[in-house]
C-alpha positions in Angstrom: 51.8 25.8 -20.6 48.3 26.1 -18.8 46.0 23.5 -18.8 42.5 25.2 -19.9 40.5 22.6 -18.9 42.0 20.3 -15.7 40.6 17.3 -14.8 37.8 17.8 -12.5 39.0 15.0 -10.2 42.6 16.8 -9.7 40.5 20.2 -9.4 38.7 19.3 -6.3 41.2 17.2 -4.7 43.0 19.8 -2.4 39.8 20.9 -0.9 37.0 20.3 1.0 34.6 19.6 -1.0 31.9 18.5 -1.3 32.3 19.1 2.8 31.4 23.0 3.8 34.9 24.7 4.5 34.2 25.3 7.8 34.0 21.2 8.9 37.3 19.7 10.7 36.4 16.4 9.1 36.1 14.8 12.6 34.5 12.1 14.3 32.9 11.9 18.1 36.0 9.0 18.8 38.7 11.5 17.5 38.8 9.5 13.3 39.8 12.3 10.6 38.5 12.0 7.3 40.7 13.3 4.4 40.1 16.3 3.2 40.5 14.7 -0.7 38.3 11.6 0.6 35.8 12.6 -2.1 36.1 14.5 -5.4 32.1 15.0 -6.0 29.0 14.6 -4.4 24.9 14.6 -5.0 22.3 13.6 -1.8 19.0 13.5 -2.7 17.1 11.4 -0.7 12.8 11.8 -0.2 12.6 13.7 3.2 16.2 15.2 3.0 16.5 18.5 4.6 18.9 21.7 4.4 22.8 20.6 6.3 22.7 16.9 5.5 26.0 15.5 6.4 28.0 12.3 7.3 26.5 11.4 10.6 27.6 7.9 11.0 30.5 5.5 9.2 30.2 1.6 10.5 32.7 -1.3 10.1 31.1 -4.7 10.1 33.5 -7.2 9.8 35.2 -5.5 5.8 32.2 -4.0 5.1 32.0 -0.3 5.7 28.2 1.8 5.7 28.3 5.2 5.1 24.7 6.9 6.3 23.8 10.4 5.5 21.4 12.3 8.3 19.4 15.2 8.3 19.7 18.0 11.4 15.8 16.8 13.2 15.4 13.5 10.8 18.6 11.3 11.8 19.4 8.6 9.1 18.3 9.2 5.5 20.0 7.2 3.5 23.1 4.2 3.3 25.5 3.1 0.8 27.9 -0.1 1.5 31.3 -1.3 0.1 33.2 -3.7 0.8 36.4 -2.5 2.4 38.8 -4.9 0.7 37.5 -3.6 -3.1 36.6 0.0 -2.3 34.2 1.2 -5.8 35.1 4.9 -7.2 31.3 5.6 -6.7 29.3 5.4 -3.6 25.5 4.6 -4.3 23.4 5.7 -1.8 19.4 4.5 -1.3 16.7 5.3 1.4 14.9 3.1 3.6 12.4 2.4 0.5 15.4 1.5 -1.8 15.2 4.1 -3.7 18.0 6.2 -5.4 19.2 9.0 -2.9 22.7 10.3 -4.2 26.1 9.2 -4.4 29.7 10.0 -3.9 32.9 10.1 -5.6 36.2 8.7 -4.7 38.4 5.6 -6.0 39.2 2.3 -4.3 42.1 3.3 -2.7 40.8 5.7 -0.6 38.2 4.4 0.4 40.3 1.3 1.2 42.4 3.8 3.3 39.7 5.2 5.1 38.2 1.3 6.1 41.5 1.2 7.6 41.4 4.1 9.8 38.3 2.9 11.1 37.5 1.2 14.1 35.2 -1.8 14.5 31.3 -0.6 14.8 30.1 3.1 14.6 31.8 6.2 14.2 29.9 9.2 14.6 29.8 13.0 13.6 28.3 15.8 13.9 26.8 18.6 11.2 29.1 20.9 11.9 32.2 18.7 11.5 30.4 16.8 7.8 28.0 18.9 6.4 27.9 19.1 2.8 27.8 22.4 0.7 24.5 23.4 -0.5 25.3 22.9 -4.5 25.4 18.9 -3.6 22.6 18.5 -1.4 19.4 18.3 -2.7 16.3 18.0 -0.5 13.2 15.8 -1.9 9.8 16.7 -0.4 8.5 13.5 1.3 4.9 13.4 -0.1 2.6 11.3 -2.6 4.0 8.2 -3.5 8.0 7.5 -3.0 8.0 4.2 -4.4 5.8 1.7 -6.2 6.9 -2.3 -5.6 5.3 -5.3 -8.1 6.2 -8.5 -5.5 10.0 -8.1 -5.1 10.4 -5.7 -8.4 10.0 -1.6 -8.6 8.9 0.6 -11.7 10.4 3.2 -12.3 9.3 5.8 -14.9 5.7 6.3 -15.9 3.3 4.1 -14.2 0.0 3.9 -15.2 -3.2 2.7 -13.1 -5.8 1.2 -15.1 -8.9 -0.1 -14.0 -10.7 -3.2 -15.5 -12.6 -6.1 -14.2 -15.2 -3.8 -12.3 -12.1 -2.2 -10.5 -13.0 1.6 -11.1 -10.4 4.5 -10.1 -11.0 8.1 -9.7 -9.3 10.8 -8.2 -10.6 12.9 -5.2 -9.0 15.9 -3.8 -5.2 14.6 -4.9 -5.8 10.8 -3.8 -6.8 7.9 -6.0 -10.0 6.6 -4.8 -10.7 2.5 -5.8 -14.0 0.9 -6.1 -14.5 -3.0 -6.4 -17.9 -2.6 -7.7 -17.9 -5.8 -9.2 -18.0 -7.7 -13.1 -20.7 -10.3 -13.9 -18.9 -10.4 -17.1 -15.4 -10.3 -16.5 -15.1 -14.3 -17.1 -17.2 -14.3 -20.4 -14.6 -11.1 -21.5 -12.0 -13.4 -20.7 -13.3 -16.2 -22.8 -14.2 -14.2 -25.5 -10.7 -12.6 -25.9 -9.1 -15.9 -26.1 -11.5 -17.1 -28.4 -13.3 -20.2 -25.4 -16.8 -20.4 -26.4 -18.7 -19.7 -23.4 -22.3 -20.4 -22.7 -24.2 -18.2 -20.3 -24.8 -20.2 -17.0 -28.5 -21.3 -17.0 -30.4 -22.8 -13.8 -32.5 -24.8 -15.5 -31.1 -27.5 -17.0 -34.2 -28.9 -18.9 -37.5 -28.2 -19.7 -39.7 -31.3 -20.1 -36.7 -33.0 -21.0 -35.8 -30.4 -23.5 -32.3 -28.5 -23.3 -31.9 -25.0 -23.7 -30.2 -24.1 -27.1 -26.7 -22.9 -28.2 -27.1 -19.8 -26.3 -28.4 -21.5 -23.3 -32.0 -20.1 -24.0 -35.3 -21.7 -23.7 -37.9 -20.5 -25.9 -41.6 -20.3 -24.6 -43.9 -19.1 -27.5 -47.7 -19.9 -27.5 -48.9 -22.6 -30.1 -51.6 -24.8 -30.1 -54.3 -24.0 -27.4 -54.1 -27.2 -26.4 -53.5 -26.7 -22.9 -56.4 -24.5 -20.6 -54.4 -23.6 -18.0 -51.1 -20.5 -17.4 -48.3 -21.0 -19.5 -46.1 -19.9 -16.7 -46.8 -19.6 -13.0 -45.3 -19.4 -9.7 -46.7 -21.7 -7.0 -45.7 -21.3 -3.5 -45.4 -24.8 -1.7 -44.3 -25.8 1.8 -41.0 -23.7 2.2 -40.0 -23.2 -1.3 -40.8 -21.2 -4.0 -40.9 -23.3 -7.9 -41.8 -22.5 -11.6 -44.5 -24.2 -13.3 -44.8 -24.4 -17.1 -47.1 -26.4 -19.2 -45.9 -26.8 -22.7 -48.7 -28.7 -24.6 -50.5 -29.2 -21.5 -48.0 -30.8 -19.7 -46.9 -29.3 -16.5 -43.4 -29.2 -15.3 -41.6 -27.7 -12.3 -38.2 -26.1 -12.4 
């Protein structure tokens, strides 16, 4: 009896892939990597290229890094395992952190290959890694690759707003930001939270008289008692003051 639908793990594990048919699996120091090392495969890193491959395996201590490389860009992304606990799936990330493929196996194969492997780097070349087009996946490296709140990163839909006299605007594809500035930003603040708030007033007192609730002083003409301005500006030695005279009396403020 035919199976109709195999396993796609035992489908792929006599070949190549996701390795080109033409590699030998090789490294520069003469390691082999199995030709079943890997049932599946998707590289996607931000500034990937067409022939991404294996370029370089390293053993540090039991942990074994696995880099992918473009042809002209050298290292474009890393996963790590630890070789005594090999995972079934390899997680790799670019220099940014961010997602940029993975790979399929088990633990035991990857424990294997951590054995095979001698302490530091072992390097290949495209033509002996490179994997077939259907798996890799080049990313165009432009606009923004990553956005980071202190240690954490959003993923998803991120929206800019602008508030506090922060306005944003977009000019030719960039996002241009003006600080112009709030006077009022405190007082929205406030008001939100229901703080009563009184606008801030220079002069304290007026003949002894405090402004009101609002922080308002109110001048308004009664009797003509007084001869004289009800408001004037006299300029003395060095400074500049206010003069009022409510009933004629004179103040400065």
């Amino acid at each position: 009896m035919e199976q109709l639908f195999p396993p796609w793990r035992n489908y792929t594990r006599p070949l190549k892939y996701p390795f080109a048919d033409r590699c030998d699996l090789t490294a520069t120091n003469g390691v082999i990597l199995a030709a079943d090392l890997f049932d599946d495969a998707r590289v996607y890193p931000i500034g990937g290229e067409v022939g991404m491959y294996i370029g370089r395996i390293t053993l540090d201590g039991t942990t074994v890094t696995m880099e992918v490389y473009g042809p002209t860009k050298g290292s474009l992304a890393t996963a790590t395992y630890d070789s005594l606990s090999g995972p079934e799936v390899l997680e790799f990330v670019d220099a940014n952190g961010n997602p940029a493929g993975l790979l399929v196996s088990d633990a035991d194969r990857l424990q294997t290959l951590a054995a095979s492997l001698p302490a530091g780097d072992t390097l290949f070349l495209q033509d002996s890694t490179e994997f077939v087009a259907s798996v890799a996946v080049p990313i165009p490296d432009f606009g923004v690759t990553a956005v980071k709140v202190s240690t954490e990163r959003l993923s998803g839909d991120v929206y800019l707003v602008g508030t506090d006299g922060i306005v944003l605007s977009v000019e030719g594809g960039d996002i241009r930001v003006d600080a112009v500035g709030n006077p009022y930003a405190l007082l929205q603040l406030c008001e939100a939270q229901s703080v009563p708030v009184s606008p801030v007033c220079a002069l304290k007192t007026i003949n002894r008289t405090p402004p009101d609730e609002y922080g308002d002083f109110k001048i308004t003409v009664g009797a003509n008692v007084a001869v004289d301005n009800l408001l004037r500006i006299l300029q003395g030695t060095g400074i500049l003051g206010i003069q009022t005279s409510v009933d004629g009396r004179g103040c400065h403020g």
